[in-house]
PLY file of the C-alpha trace (Angstrom):
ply
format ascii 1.0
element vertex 113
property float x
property float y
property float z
element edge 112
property int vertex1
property int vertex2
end_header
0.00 0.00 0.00
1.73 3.60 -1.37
1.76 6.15 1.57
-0.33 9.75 0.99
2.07 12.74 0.82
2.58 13.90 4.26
1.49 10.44 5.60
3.67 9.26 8.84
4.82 6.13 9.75
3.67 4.81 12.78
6.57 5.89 15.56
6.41 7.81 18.51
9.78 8.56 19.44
11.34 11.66 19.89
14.15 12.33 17.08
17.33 11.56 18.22
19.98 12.81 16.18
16.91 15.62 14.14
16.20 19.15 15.16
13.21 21.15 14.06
12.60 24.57 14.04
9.07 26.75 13.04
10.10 30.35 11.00
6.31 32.50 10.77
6.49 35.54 9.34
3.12 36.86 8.23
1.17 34.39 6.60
3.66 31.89 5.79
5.92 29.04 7.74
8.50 27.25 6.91
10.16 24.42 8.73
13.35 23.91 8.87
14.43 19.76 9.68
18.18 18.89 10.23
20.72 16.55 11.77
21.99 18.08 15.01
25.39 17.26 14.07
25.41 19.49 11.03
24.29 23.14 12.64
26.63 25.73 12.55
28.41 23.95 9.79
29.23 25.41 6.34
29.50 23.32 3.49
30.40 24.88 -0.15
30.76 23.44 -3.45
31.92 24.15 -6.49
29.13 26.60 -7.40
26.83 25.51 -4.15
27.25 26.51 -0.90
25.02 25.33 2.49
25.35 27.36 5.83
23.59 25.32 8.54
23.33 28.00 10.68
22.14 27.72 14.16
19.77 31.02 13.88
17.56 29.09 10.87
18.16 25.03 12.17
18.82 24.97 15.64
15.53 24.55 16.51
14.21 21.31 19.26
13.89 17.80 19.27
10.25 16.77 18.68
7.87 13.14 18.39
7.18 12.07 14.78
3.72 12.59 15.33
4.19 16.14 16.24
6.35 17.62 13.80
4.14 15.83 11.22
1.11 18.60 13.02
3.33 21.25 12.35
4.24 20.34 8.49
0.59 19.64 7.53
0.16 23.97 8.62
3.34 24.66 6.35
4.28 26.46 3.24
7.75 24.43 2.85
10.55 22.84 4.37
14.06 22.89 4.20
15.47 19.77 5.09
19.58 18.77 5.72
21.19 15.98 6.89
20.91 12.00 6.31
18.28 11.19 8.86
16.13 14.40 8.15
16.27 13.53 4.76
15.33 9.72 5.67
12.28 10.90 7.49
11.24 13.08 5.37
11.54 10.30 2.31
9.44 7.96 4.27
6.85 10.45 5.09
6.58 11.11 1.43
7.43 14.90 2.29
10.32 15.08 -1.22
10.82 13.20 -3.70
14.85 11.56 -4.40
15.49 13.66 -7.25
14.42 16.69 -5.46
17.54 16.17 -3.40
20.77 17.91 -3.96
24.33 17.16 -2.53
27.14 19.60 -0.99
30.10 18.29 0.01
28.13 14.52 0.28
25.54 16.59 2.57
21.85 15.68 1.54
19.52 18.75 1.08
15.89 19.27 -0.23
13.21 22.00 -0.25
9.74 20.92 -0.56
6.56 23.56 -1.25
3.99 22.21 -0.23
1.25 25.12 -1.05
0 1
1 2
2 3
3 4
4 5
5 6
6 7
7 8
8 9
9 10
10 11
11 12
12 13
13 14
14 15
15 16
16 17
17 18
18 19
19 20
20 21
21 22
22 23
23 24
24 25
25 26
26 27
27 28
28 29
29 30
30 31
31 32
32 33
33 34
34 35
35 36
36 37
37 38
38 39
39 40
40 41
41 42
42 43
43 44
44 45
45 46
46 47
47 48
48 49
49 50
50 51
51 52
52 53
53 54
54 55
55 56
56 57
57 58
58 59
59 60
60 61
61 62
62 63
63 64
64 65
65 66
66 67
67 68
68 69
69 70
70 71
71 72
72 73
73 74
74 75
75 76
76 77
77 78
78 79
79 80
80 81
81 82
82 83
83 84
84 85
85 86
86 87
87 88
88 89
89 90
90 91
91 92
92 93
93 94
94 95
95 96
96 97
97 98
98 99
99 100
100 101
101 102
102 103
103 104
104 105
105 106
106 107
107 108
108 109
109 110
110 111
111 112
């Protein structure tokens, strides 16, 4: 059976090793998802560059179930880091080819509206 977009699997743990963090600014909000071993890391590229900062992806450790509340409200996410990416593959949140690589670090952006 194919999962819905934005569909989670059934786990309940908190993330161990995946930070979230809510950006609102008027009417829009973006989540940011990433491995907690990657902020405040700066990766670059050829002609691509990724700043993990800690201002946009230091955010806190959440359940499954409850950062999948918060993306259903979203606009898009920004998503770095293997097991962000992994969760966010399994929740059918992106797509593989919508990923990108800098310096072997997975990153996607997904709109969802």
């Amino acid at each position: 059976m194919e999962k819905k977009r934005g569909e989670s699997y059934n786990e309940n743990r908190v993330f161990g090793m995946i930070l979230v963090k809510i950006h609102k600014a008027e009417k829009r909000k973006i989540i940011s998802i990433c491995d907690d071993n990657l902020v405040g890391k700066k990766f670059e590229d050829e002609d691509l560059q990724l700043d993990v900062s800690k201002y946009f992806y230091k955010g806190e450790k959440m359940k499954y179930e409850d950062v999948m509340k918060e993306i259903k409200g979203a606009d898009s996410l920004n998503i770095v880091g293997e097991e962000s990416i992994r969760f966010a593959l399994k929740n059918n949140l992106i797509e593989e080819e919508s990923i990108i690589r800098i310096k072997k670090i997975p990153h996607a952006i997904s709109l969802l509206r």
